[in-house]
Each structure stands twice: as C-alpha cells, then as structure tokens.
N, C-alpha and C positions, 0 to 999 in steps of 0.2 A: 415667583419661584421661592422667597423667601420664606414665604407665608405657607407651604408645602412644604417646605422640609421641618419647619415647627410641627407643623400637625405630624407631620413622621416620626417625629422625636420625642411627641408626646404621647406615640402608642407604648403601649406592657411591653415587653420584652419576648414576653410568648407569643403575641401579635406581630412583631416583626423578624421573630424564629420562624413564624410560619411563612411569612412573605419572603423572607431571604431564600429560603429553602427552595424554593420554585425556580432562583434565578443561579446560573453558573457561578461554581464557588471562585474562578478566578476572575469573572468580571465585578462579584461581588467585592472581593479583596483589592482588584485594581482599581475600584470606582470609591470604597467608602471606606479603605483603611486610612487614619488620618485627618479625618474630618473631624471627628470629636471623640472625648473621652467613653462616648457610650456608644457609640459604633465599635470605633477599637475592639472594644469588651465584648461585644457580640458578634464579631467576624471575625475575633481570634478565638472562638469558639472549636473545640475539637471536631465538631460536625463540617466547618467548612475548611479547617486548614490542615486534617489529617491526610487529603488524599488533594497532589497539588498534579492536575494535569496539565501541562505547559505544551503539550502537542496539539490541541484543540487551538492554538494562537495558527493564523495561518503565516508560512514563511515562503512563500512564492510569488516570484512576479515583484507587482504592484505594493506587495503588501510587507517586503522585507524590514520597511519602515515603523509599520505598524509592530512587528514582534519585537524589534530593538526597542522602542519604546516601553513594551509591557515588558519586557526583561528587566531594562533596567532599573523600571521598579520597585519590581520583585527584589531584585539583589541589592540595590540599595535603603530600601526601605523596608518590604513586607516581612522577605526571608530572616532578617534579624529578630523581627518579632513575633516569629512562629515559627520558628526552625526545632524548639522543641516537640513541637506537636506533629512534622511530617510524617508518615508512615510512607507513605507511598508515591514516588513521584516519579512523573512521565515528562520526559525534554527530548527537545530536537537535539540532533547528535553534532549540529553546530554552534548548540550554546553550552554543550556539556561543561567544557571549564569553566565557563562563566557563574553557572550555575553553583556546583557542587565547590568552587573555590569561596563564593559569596559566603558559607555560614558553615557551622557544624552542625548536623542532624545526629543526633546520639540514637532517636528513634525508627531511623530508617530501615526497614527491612525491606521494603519489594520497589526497581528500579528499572524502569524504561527506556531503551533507546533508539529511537524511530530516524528513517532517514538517513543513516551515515551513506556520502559518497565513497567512489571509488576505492579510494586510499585513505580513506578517514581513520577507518579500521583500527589501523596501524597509530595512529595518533593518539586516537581513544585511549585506548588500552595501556601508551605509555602512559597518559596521563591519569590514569588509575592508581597502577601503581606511584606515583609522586603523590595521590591525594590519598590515597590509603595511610601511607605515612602522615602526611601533616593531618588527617580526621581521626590521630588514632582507630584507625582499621575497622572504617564504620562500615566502608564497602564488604569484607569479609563476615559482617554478620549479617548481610542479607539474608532471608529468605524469596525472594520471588525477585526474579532477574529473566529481565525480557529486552532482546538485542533486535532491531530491525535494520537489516544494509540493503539499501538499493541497489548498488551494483556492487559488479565480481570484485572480492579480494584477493589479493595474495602470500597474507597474513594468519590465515586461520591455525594452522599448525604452529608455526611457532609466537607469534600471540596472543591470538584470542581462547585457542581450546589451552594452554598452560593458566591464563588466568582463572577462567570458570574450573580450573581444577581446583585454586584454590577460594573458590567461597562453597567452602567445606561445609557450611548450614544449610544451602540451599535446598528447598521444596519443591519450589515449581520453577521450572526454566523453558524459556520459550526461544527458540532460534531461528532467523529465517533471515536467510542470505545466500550469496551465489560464491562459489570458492572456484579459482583458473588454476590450473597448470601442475594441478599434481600428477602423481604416479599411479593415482588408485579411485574409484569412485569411494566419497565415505558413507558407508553404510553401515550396519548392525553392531557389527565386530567393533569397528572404530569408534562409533561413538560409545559403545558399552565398555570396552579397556582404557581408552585416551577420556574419556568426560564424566561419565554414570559411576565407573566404579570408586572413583574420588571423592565424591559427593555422598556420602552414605542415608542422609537423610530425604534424598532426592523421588517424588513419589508422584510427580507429572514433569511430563516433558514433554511440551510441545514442539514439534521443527519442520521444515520445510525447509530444505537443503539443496543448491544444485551443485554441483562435481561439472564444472567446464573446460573444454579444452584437456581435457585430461589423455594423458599418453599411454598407450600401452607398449612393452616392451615383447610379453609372453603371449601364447598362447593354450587354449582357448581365453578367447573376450569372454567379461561373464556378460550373464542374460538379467532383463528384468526380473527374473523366477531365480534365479541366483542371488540377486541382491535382496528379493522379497521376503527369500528365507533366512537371510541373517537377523532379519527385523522378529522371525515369526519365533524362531528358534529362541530369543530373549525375550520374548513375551513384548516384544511391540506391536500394538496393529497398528500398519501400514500399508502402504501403498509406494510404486514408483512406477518411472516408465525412460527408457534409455534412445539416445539417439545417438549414431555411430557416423560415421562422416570420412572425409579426405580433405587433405593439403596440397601445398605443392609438396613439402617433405615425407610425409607419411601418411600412410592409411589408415594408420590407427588412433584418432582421434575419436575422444569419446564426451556427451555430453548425460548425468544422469540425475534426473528428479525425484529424492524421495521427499514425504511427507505423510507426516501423522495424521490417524484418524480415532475418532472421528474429527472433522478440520474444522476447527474454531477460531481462527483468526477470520478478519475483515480482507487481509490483502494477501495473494497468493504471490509465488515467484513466478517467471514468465514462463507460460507451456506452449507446447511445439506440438504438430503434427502427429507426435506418433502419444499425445492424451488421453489414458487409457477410459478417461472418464469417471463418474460418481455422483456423488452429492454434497454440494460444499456451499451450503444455508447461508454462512455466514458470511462468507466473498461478499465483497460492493467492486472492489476496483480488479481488474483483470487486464494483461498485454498478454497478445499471443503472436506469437513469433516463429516463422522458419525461412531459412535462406537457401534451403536444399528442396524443400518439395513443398508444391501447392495447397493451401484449403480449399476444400472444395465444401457442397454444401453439407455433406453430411456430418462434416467437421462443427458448421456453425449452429447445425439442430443438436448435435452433443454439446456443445458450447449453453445452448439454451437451457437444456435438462439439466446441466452440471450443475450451473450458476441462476437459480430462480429469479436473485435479487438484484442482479446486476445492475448499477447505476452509472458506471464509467467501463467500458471497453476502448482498449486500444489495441490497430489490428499493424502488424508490420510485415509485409509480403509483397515483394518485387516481381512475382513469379505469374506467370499464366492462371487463368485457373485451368486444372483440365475437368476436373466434373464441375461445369457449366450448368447455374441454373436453367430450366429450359422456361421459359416466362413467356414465351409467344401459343405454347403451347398450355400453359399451367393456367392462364385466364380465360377456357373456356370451360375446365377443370373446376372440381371443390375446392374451395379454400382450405384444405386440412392439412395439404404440406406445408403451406406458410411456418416457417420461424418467425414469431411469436420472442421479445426482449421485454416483457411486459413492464418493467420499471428502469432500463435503460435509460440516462438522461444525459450521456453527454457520451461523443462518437466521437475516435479520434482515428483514420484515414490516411493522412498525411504521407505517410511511407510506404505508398500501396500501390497494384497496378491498380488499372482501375477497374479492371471487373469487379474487385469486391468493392468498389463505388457502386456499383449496377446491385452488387449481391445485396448491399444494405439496402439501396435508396428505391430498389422498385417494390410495389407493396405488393406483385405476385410471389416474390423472394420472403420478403420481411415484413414483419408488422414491428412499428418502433412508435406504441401511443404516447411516448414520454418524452421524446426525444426533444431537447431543449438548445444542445450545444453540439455543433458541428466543425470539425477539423478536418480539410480536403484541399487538396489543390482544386485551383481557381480551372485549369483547364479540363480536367477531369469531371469537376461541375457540371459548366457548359455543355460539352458532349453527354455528357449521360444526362441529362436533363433538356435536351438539343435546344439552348440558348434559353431555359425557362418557359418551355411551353409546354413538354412531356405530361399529358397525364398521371401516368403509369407509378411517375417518381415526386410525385404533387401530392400524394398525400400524407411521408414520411417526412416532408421538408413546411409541413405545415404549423410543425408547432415551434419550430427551430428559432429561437430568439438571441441566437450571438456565433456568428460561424466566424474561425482562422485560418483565412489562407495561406498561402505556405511564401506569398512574395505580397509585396504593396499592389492593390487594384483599386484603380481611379473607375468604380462604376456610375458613378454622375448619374444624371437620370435615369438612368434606365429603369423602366416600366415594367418590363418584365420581370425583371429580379426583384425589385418589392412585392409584386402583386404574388411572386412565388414566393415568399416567405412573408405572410401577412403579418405575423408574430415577430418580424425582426426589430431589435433591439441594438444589436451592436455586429460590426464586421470588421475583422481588421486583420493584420498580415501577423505573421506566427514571431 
C-alpha cells in the first residue's frame, strides 16, 4: 500500500487533477485532506471545495453513524481550511448548527436545506438569525436559497416567510414544504406580497407548497381555478389541485397543492387522489396518500405518465379499492393496459389495504422490471402470493433482493419463500 501511494505522489499535478475530478469532492476532502502537504494543495483547490454537498452523506437507519463521523471532520478540520473558498453548500437540516457555527464563509452565496422535521422549521430559523449576527450577515448575502421540510410546519408565517424576506439579494429560491392550520391556502397573492415583492432581485422561484388542515370561516371555498389564477395573473406558471374534507368540528377543512412548473426538483410533496396530473421528468422519490377516497387503477396509470423515472414509490391507503383491477379477465387480454414503473426500484406498501398489494404484485396489473426492495406486511404477502406459489405475482417478486416487514417473521426454512424470491438478499422487520 505504501509503494502505491508513492507512485500517486509522484504523478504531475494535472495527472491527479484529472483523477480526482472523477471521484466525489466530499469523499475526496474526507479521505485525502491531511495526508500530506501536496494533497492539501490540490484538494483545497477551488474546483473541489467551492461547492461542498453534505446531503449526498446518508443520515438514516444504520448509517447515522456514518454522517457524524464525516461531519465532524468537516468542522473540525476541513471547513477551517476551505471555508474561504465555499460558494455553495448543501446540509442536512440536522447538522445546520453544527455546520454553519464550525467557520465563517465570507463567500457563500447559494444554501441548502434538505430534511427538516416536523418542528425543525422553527429551530432553524432562530438559529439563523443568532448566526447572522456572529457571521457578520453572511446569510443575508445569499443569492440562491433552497429550504426542503419533510413534514407539516407551523411556523411558516411567522418564521420562515419574515426571514426570506430579509435576504434581500436573493436570485433563486426554491421552497417545498407542507404548512397546517392556517386560515387561507397560500397561493399567488401571498406569496407575491408576503416573499416576492421583498426580494427585488429575485428572478427564479422554485416551490411546491401544501396548505393543510386549513380552516375556512367564509364562503364560497375557493376552487383549483381560483387558486390557478392567482399564480397566472403574476406571471407564474403553475399548477395545483385542492382537497376538501370533514371533522368531527367542521366541514370546512381544506388541503391545497401548488407547485411550479415546469417541476425541477427530484422530490415532490405528497399527492392525493384528486392529482391533476403532468410531467415531472425530474421526480425519483414520490408518497401518494389519501384517507378519504380509494386509488384505483386509473390513478396508478396517471401515476406512471406523470413520473417516468420513478425509482422509490410509497403508497399509503387504508381504503377499499373500488375500481378493482379486473386480472382474471385482463390475462386472456393484450398486454397494453399493464402499468408499466419502468425504473421503479424500491416499493414501499406497509400502510396499505391490500388490494394495492394485488394492484402492484400481479403482473396482469403492473410490470416492475426493476423492482429490487419491497415493504409489505408479512400477511398481506402470503395471501396475495397464496403462501409463495402464485404464478401470477412470481414475476414482480423476482428480482426483489431485501423485503421489510412491518413486525419480526421467524421463516426458517421455508422453501417456498426462497425459491419466490431467487434474488433475496436480505428480510427483516421495519
């Protein structure tokens, strides 16, 4: 090994410019800053330390371990000695402090934040303002500010939309998160008076916005085409699509989806039943969710057109289906109604009746040539597979090499479950 890293250290410079160039700049940084004074000098190169993506580290499960370690790297060693050089950097919204406290970036202009929980929101954002002040107001010269929250806040109004009011330099802002319990869906109006009109230099705006739980007091409720035209009247093209609902208190609970187009993000917020549909190239990971009415199939052939690339689907629906695919009848039939997930690689189930167990896993329903990773209840399985003999569902479950059931299953030998998933690799409880 030693005799290897000589020969590497005896290549030009341009020579291992071009070999570094090939490998990711933060396992370059995390592996060879440190080693020697001539590494140093070519990994604190502005080619690999202006653009520091810290969300590519994975932070789930197993692996929580793994990103505490590459962080605190980073902030005790690398970030000091490249902290001039960041322009652009992307974190999980659980190391934010850790991060942006570790060093000053005087250079920073465009910042990411992927992941915030629930109530994170709120956290963030104070701690913004405290780091603004001690980084002399590096935050405020942003130009390119990009906020991703998993789940619903309660915070947007008072503050997250007062913050982005003031990074007054702002270009490009990209927002996608889910906001509970206001009095109003936000659409056109709100975000062009409360965000847009603060920001004068602001000339992309990416967003994907949901309005949940939200109350109405008056009426008329507005409509999708009410909300459409706030967006169209300020010159945004969009899209949205509204779901209306009941309580025990009131009937006028409302949930509403807008979003930008044309849609350039990876990850969409969760869509419901009443999905007006499109094309959104870019999606990989999608949940689609309702608790008031069924998918049926024609929901999951729009699902397919929408989302070409889809590589992670998760489905959550407790409901019936009532348009039932008909499969007894569809296999003596063309193959042309099949839905068709052409790069679908990982299927998550768990929270489902089971008909849309039947709806993915029989191949008169679905074609899933990619399908690698499966989440389902263990009984659910069984029956719709009747104990691992089904033909029907024997070809969807072929390439599957790590299923999660929803509780601990002791399957000890059993014959049949291996020989139905020849490709398995790993099973285990969720």
């Amino acid at each position: 090994m030693t005799s290897i890293n000589v020969h590497i250290l005896d290549l030009p410079d341009e020579i291992l410019l071009t070999i570094f160039n090939k490998v990711s700049n933060i396992d370059l940084l995390y592996s060879l800053m440190g080693i020697n004074e001539k590494l140093d000098r070519i990994t604190s190169d502005s080619m690999f330390t202006k653009d520091v993506d810290l969300t590519t580290v994975s932070s789930n499960g197993t692996n929580d371990s793994k990103l505490d370690i590459v962080v605190d790297r980073f902030c005790t060693y690398i970030f000091p000695r490249i902290h001039n050089n960041v322009e652009s950097l992307g974190i999980q919204a659980s190391i934010f402090h850790r991060i942006l406290h570790a060093d000053y970036y005087p250079n920073l202009h465009k910042l990411t934040l992927l992941n915030a929980e629930m109530d994170m929101a709120s956290h963030i954002f104070n701690e913004i303002s405290i780091i603004e002040q001690i980084i002399d107001d590096t935050l405020l010269k942003l130009k390119c500010f990009s906020f991703y929250v998993n789940r619903s806040t309660l915070y947007f109004d008072y503050e997250v939309a007062p913050l982005l009011r003031r990074m007054s330099n702002l270009e490009k802002l990209t927002l996608s998160l889910s906001v509970r319990r206001r009095n109003s869906f936000i659409d056109g109006i709100y975000l062009t008076d409360e965000i847009c009109s603060s920001i004068p230099h602001l000339h992309t705006f990416i967003f994907d916005i949901v309005s949940d739980d939200t109350r109405f007091y008056a009426h008329p409720k507005p409509s999708s085409n009410d909300i459409r035209q706030t967006f169209i009247e300020r010159g945004y093209h969009a899209d949205c699509y509204i779901d209306y609902y009941t309580d025990v208190i009131t009937d006028r609970l409302g949930r509403c989806h807008v979003y930008s187009l044309p849609f350039t993000t990876e990850h969409i917020q969760y869509i419901s039943s009443r999905f007006p549909g499109g094309v959104f190239r870019n999606v990989r990971v999608l949940r689609v969710v309702d608790t008031k009415r069924s998918f049926g199939k024609t929901f999951f052939a729009k699902i397919s057109r929408s989302f070409p690339l889809l590589t992670r689907l998760t489905v959550s629906n407790a409901i019936e289906q009532v348009e039932k695919p008909s499969w007894r009848l569809k296999k003596f039939n063309e193959t042309s109604s099949i839905i068709t997930y052409p790069h679908l690689a990982e299927l998550v189930l768990s929270d489902v009746h089971i008909d849309y167990v039947e709806q993915f896993l029989f191949s008169f329903n679905t074609c899933l040539p990619c399908l690698n990773s499966l989440h389902v209840q263990y009984e659910h399985l069984t029956t719709i597979t009747e104990n691992f003999t089904r033909d029907a569902t024997r070809m969807n479950c072929a390439k599957v090499k790590r299923i999660v059931f929803n509780r601990v299953i002791h399957l000890g030998q059993s014959r049949n479950f291996y020989r139905y998933f020849p490709s398995l690799k790993k099973y285990c409880p969720m």
